[in-house]
PDB file of N, CA, C and O in Angstrom:
ATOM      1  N   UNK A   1     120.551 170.251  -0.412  1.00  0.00           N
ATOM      2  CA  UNK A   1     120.244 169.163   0.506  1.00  0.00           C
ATOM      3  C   UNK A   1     119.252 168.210  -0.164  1.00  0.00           C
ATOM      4  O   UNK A   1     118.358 168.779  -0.790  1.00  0.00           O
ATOM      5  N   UNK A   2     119.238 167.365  -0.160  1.00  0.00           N
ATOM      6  CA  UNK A   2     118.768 165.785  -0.135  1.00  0.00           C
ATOM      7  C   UNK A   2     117.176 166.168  -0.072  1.00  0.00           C
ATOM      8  O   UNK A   2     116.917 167.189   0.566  1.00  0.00           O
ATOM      9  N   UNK A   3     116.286 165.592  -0.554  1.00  0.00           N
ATOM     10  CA  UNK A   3     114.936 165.069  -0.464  1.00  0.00           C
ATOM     11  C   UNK A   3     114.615 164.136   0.432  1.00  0.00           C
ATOM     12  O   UNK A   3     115.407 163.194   0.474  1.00  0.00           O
ATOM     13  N   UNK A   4     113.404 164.080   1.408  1.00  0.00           N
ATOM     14  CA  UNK A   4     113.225 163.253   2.422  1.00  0.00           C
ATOM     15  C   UNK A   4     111.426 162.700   1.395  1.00  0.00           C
ATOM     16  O   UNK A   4     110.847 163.110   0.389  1.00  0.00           O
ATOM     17  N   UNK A   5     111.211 161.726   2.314  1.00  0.00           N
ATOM     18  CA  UNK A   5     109.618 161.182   1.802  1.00  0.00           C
ATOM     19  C   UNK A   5     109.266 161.190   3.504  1.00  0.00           C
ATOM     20  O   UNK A   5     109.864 160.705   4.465  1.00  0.00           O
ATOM     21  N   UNK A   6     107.978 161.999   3.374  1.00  0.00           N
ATOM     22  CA  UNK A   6     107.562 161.877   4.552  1.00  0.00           C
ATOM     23  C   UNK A   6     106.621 160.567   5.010  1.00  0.00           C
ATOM     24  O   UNK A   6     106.582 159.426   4.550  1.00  0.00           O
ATOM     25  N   UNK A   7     105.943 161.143   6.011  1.00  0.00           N
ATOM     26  CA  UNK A   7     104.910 159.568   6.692  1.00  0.00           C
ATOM     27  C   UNK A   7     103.417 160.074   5.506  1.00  0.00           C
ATOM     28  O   UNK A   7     102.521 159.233   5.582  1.00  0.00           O
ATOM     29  N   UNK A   8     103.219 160.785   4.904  1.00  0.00           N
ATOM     30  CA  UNK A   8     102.168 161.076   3.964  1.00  0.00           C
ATOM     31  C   UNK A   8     101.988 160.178   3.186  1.00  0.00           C
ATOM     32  O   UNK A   8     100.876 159.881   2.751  1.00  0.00           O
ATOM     33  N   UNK A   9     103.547 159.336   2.748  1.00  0.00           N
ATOM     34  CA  UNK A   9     103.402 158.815   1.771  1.00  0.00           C
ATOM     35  C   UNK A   9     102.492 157.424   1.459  1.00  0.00           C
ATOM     36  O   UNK A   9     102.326 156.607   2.365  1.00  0.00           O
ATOM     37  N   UNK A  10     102.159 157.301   0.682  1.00  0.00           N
ATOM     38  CA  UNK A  10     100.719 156.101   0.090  1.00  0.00           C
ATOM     39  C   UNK A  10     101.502 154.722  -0.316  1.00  0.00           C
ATOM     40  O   UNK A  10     101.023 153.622  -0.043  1.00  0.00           O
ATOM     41  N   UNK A  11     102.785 154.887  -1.009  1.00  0.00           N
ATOM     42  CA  UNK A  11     103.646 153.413  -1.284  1.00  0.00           C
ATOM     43  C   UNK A  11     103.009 153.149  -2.966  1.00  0.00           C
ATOM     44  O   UNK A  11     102.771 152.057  -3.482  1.00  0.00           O
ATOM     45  N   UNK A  12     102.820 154.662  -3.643  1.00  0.00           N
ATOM     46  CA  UNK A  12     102.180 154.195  -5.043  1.00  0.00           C
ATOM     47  C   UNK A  12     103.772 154.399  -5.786  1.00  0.00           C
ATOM     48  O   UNK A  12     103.756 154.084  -6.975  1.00  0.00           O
ATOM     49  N   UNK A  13     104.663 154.711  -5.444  1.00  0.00           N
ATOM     50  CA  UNK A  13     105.697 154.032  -6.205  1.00  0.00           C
ATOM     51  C   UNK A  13     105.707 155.565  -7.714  1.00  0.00           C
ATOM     52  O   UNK A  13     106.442 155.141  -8.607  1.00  0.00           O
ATOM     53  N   UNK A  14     105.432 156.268  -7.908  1.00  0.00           N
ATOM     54  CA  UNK A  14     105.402 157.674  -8.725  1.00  0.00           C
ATOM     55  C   UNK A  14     106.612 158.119  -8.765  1.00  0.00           C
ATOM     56  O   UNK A  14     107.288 158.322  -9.774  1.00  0.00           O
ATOM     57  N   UNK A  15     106.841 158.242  -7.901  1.00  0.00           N
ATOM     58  CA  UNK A  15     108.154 159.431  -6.978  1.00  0.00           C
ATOM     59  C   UNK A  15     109.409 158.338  -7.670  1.00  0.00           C
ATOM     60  O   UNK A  15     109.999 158.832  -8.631  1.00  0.00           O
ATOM     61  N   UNK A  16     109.834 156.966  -7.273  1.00  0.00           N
ATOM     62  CA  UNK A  16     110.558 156.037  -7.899  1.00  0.00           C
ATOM     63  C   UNK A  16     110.672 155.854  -9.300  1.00  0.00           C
ATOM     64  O   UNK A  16     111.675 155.727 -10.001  1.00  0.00           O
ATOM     65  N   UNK A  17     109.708 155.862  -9.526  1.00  0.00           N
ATOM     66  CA  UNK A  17     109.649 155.985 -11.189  1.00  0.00           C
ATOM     67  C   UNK A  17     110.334 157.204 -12.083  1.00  0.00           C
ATOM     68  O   UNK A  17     111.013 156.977 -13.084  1.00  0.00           O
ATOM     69  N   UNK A  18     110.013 158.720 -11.499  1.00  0.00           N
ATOM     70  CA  UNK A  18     110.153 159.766 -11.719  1.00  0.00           C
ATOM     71  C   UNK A  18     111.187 159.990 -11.535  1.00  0.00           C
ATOM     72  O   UNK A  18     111.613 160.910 -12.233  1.00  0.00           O
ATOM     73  N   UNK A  19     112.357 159.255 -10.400  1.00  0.00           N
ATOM     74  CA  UNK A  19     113.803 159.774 -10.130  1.00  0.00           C
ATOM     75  C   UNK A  19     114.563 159.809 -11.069  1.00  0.00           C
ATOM     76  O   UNK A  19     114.382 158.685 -11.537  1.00  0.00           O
ATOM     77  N   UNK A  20     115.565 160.461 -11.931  1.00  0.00           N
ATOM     78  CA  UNK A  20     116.385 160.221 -12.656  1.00  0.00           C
ATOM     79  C   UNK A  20     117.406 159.591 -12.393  1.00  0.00           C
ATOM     80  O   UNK A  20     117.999 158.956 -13.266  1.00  0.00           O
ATOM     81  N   UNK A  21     117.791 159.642 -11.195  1.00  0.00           N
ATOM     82  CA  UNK A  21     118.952 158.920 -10.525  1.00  0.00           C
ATOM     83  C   UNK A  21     118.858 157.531  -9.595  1.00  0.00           C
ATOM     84  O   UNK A  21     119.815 156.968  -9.064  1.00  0.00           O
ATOM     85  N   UNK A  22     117.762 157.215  -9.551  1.00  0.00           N
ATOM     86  CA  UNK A  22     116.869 155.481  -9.160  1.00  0.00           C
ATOM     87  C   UNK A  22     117.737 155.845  -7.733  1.00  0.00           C
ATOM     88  O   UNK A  22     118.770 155.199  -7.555  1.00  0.00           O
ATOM     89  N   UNK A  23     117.386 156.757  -6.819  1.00  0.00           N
ATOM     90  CA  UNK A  23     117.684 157.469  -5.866  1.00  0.00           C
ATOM     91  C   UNK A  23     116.545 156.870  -4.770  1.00  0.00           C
ATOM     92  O   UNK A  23     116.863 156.884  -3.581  1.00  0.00           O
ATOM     93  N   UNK A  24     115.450 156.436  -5.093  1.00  0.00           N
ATOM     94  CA  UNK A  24     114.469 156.107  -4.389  1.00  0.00           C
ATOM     95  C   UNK A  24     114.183 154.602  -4.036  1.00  0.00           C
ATOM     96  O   UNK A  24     114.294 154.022  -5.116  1.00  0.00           O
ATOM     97  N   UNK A  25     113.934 153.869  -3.271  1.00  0.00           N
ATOM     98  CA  UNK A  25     113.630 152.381  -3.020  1.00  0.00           C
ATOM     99  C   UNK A  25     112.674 152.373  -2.388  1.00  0.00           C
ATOM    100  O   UNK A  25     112.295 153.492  -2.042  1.00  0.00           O
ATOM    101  N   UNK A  26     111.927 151.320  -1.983  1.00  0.00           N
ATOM    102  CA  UNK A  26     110.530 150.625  -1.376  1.00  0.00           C
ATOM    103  C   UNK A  26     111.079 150.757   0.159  1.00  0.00           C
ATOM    104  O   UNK A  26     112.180 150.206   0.144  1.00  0.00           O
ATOM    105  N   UNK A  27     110.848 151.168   1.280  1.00  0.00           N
ATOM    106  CA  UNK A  27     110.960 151.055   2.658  1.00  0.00           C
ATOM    107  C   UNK A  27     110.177 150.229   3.134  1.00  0.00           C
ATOM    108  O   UNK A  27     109.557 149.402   2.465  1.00  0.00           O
ATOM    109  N   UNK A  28     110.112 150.381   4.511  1.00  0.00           N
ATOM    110  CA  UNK A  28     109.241 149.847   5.649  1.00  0.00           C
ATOM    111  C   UNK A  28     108.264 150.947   6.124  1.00  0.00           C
ATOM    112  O   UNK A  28     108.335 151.610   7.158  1.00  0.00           O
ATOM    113  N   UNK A  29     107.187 151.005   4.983  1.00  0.00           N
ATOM    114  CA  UNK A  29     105.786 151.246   5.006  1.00  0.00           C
ATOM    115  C   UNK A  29     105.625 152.471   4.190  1.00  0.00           C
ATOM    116  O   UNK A  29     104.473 152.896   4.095  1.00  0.00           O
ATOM    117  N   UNK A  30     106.739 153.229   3.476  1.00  0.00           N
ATOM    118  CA  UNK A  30     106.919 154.320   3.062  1.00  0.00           C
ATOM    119  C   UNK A  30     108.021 154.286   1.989  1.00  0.00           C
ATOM    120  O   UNK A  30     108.897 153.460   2.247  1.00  0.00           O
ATOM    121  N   UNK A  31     108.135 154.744   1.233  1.00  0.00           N
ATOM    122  CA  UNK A  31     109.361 154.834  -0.097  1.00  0.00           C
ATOM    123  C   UNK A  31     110.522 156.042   0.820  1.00  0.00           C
ATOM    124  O   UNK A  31     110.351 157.072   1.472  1.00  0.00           O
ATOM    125  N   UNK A  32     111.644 155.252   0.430  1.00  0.00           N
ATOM    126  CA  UNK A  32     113.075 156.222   0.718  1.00  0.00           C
ATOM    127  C   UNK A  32     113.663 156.533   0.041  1.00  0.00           C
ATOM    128  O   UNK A  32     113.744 155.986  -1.058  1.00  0.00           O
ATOM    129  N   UNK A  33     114.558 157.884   0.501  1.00  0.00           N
ATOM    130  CA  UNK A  33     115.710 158.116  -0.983  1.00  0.00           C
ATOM    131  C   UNK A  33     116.685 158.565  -0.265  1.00  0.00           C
ATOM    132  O   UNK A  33     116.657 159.367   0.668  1.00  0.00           O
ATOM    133  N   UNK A  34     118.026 157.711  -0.999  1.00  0.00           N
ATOM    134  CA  UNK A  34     119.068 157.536  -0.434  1.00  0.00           C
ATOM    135  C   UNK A  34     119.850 159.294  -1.152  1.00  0.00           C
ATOM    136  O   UNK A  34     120.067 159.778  -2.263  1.00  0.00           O
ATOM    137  N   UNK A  35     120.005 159.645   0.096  1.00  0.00           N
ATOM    138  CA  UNK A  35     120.346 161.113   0.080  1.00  0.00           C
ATOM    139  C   UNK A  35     121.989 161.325  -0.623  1.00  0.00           C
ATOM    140  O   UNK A  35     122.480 162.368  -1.055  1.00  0.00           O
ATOM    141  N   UNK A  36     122.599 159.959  -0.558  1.00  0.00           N
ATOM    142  CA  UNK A  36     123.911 160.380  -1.348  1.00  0.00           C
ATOM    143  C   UNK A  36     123.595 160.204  -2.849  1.00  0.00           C
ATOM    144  O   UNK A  36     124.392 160.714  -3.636  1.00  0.00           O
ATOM    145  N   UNK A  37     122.647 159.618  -3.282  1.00  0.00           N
ATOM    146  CA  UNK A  37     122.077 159.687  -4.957  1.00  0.00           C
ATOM    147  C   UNK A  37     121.580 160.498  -5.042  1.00  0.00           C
ATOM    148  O   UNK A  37     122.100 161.016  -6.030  1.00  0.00           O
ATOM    149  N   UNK A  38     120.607 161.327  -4.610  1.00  0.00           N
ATOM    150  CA  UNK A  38     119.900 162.561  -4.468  1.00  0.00           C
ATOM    151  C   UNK A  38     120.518 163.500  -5.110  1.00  0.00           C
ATOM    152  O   UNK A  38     121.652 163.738  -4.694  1.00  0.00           O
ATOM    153  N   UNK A  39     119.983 164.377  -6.370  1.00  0.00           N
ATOM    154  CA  UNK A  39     120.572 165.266  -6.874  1.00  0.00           C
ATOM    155  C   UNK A  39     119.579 166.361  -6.613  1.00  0.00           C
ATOM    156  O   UNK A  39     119.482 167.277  -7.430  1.00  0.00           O
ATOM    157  N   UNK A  40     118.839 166.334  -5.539  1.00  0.00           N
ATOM    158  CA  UNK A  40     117.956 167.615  -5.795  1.00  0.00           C
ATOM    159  C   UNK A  40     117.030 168.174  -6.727  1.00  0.00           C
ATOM    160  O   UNK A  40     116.552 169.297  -6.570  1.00  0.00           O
ATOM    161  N   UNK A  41     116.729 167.346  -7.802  1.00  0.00           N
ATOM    162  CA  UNK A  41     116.374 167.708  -8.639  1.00  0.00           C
ATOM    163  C   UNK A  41     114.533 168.173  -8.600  1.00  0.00           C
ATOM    164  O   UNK A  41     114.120 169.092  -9.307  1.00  0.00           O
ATOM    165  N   UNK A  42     113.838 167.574  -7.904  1.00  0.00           N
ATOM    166  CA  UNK A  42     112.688 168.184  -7.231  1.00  0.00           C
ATOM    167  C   UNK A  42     111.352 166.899  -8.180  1.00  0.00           C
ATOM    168  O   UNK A  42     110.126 166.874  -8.068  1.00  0.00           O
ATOM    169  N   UNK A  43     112.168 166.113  -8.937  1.00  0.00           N
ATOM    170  CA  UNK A  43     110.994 165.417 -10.211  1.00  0.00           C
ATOM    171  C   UNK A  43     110.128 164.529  -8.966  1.00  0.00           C
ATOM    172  O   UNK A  43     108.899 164.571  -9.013  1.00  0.00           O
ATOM    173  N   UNK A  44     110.626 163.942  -8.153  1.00  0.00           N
ATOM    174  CA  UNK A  44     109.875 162.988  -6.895  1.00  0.00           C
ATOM    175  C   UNK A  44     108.599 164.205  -6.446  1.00  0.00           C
ATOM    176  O   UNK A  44     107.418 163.857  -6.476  1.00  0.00           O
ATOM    177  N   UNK A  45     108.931 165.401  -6.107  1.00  0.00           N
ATOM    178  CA  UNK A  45     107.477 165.878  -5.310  1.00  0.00           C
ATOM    179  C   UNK A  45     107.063 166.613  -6.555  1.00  0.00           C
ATOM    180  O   UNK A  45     105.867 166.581  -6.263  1.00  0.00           O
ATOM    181  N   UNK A  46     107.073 167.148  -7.522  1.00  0.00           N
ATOM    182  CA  UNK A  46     106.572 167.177  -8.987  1.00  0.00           C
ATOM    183  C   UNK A  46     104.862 165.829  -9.128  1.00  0.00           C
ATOM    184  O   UNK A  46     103.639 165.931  -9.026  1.00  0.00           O
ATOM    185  N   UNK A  47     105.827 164.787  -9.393  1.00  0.00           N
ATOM    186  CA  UNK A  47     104.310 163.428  -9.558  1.00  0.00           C
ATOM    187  C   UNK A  47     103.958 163.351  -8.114  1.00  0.00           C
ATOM    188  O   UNK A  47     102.804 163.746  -8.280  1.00  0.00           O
ATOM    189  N   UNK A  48     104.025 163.174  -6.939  1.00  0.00           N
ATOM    190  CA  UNK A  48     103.836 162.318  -5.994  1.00  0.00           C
ATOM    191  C   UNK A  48     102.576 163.412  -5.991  1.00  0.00           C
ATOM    192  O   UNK A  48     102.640 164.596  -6.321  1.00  0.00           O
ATOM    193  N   UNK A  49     101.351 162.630  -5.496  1.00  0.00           N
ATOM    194  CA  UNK A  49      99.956 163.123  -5.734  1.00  0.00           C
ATOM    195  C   UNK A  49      99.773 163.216  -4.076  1.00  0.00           C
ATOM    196  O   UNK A  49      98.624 163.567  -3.805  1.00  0.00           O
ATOM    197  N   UNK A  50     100.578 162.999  -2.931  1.00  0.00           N
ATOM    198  CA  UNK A  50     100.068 163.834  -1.934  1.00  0.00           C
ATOM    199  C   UNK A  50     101.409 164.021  -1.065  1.00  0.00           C
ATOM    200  O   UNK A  50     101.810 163.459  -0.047  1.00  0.00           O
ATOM    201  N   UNK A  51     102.004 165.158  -1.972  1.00  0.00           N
ATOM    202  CA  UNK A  51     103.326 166.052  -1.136  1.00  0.00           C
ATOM    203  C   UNK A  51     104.184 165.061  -0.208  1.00  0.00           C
ATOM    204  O   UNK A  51     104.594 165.414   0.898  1.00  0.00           O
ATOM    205  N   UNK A  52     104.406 163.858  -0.723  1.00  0.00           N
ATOM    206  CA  UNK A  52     105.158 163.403   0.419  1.00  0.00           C
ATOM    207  C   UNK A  52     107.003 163.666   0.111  1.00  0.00           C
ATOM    208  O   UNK A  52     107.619 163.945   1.140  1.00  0.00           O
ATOM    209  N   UNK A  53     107.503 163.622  -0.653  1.00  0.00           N
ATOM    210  CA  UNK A  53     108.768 164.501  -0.561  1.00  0.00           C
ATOM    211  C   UNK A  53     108.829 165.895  -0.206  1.00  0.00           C
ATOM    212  O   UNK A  53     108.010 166.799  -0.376  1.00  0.00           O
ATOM    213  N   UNK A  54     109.766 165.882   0.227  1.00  0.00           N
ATOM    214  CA  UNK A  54     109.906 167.363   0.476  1.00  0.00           C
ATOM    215  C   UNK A  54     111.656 167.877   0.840  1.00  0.00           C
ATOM    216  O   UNK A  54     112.544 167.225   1.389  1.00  0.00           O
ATOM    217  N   UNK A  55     111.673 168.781   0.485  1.00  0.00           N
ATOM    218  CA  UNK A  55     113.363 169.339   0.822  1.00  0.00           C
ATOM    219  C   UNK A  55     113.782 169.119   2.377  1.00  0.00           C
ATOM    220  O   UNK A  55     113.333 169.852   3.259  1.00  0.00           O
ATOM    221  N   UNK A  56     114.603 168.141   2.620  1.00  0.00           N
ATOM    222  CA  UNK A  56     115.174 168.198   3.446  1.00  0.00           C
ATOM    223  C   UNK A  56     116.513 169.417   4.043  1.00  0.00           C
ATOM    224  O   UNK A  56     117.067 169.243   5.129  1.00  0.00           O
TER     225      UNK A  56
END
């Protein structure tokens, strides 16, 4: 299953950078990741410096 970004998130843009699959975009107030690019791969909650991905 897919990676979610929770409401934790800060908008420092880590997690985007880190995707291998540019799976992640800028939201409305929070970074998203589009769950059909999503390979699971776990590199987004790896950098993100306060747990805001997490396994959906």
């Amino acid at each position: 299953m897919a990676y979610v970004i929770n409401d934790e998130c800060i908008m420092c843009g880590a997690c985007a950078d880190a995707c291998p699959c540019e799976a992640i975009s800028e939201g409305d107030g929070k970074y998203v990741i589009n769950a059909d690019a999503c390979a699971d791969c776990g590199s987004c909650a790896d950098v993100c410096p306060v747990g805001a991905p997490q396994e959906g």
